[in-house]
C-alpha positions in Angstrom: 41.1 148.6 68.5 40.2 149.8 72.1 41.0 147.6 75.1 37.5 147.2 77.4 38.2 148.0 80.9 37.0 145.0 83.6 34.4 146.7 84.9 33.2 144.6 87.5 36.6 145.1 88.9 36.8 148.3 88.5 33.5 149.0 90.7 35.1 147.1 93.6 38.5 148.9 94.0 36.8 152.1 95.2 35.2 150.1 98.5 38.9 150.3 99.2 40.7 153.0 101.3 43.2 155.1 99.3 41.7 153.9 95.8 40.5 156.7 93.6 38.9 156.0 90.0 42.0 158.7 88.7 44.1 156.1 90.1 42.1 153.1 88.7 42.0 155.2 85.2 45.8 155.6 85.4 46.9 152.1 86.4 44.1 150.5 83.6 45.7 153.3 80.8 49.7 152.2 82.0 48.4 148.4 81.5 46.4 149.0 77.9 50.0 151.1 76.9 52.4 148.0 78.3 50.4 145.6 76.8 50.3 147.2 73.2 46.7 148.0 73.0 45.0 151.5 72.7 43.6 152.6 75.9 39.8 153.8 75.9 39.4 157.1 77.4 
C-alpha cells in the first residue's frame, strides 16, 4: 500500500521562501518511511 501525499498542503509550502518541492518530496518520503508506510514516488 502507498501513502497519498496531502496535496492541498503540499501546493502551499512553495508560496514559502526557502521551500522547494525536492525538499517537500524529501520531508513527505522521511515521514511515509518513519511511519512504516511505502512512500509514492
Amino acid at each position: 500500500m502507498f501513502a497519498h501525499s496531502a496535496w492541498q498542503q503540499i501546493h502551499k509550502e512553495p508560496a514559502q521562501a526557502r521551500v522547494t518541492l525536492k525538499l517537500l518530496h524529501n520531508e513527505s518520503t522521511d515521514d511515509c518511511i518513519a511511519a512504516g508506510i511505502r512512500p509514492m514516488s
